[in-house]
Residue, then its C-alpha position, 0 to 999 in steps of 0.5 A: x735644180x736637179x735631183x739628188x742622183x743616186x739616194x734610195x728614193x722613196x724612202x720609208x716615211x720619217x717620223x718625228x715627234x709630231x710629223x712624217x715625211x713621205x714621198x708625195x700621194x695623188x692624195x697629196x693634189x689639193x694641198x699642193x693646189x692650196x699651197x702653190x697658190x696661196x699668195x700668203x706662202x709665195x710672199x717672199x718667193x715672187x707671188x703666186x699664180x692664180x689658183x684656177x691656173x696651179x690647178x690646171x698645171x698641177x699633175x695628178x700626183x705632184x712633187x714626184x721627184x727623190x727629195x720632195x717631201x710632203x709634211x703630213x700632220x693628223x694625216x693632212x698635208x701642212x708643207x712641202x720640204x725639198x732638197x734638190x741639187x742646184x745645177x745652176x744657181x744665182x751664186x756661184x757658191x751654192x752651185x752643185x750643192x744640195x739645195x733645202x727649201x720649203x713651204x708651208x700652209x698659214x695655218x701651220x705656221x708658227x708652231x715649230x713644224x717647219x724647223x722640225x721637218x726641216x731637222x729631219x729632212x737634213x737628218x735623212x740626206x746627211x745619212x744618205x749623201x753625208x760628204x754634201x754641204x747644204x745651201x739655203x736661200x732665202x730674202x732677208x725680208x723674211x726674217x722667219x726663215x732666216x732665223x730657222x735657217x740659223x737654228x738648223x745651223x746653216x751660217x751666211x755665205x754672202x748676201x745678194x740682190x736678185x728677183x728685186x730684193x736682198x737675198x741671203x744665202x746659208x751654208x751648212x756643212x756636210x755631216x762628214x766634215 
């Protein structure tokens, strides 16, 4: 994955109802550390790495890059929203495009925050990038996420097998078209 080439980086941070989004604080490291570690997270994502070593790798302010959104709740760090440009990719139709992924903590699950974070990370790159289709990828064993994507409106390219499972690739189109 690449970056997203020339967006106004960091943003101001977005609000929405219950979250903000914003660029990523040295604050931000422990959350991060839980995050990447955690094994309930990285279920469906090829497992996690033990936290003695995410924490030793982890950089003293993790995930700078322009569309690495941390989602902050009551002032916490709950997930991790990003859109990256898929430079290369295990299918030839998310090549080029804006990628969206995320992650969030267990404790957050299940309570809307990741569609509503999702909206707002995909009103911010419609408004900065709004001729860019969004890709989605995700393994259809994870059936929370495919039904997020759906409700984001992303709609299903094709299906395919990597990292040992089905995976299932979303399109959604640009804001322009």
């Amino acid at each position: 994955m690449t970056d997203l080439g020339p967006v106004p980086w960091p943003p101001a941070p977005i609000r929405t109802e219950r979250l903000m989004l914003r660029a990523a604080e040295a604050r931000d490291r422990a959350g991060f550390v839980e995050l990447y570690a955690s094994q309930e997270v990285h279920t469906y994502l090829g497992g996690a790495k033990p936290r003695d070593e995410v924490d030793r790798e982890m950089p003293a302010v993790p995930g700078q890059w322009p569309g690495s959104f941390v989602v902050v709740l009551d002032g916490a760090m709950i997930g991790q929203v990003l859109l990256r440009r898929a430079a290369e990719h295990a299918r030839p139709a998310a090549v080029g495009k804006v990628d969206l992924g995320y992650l969030f903590l267990p404790r957050a699950w299940g309570r809307g925050y990741a569609a509503e974070a999702c909206r707002a990370a995909l009103d911010w790159i419609e408004g900065v990038l709004p001729d860019e289709p969004v890709v989605l990828a995700t393994q259809t064993a994870n059936t929370r996420s495919l039904r997020l994507a759906t409700r984001l409106g992303f709609t299903e390219v094709e299906r395919f097998w990597a990292w040992d499972a089905e995976q299932w690739l979303g399109l959604r189109p640009a804001a322009s078209a």
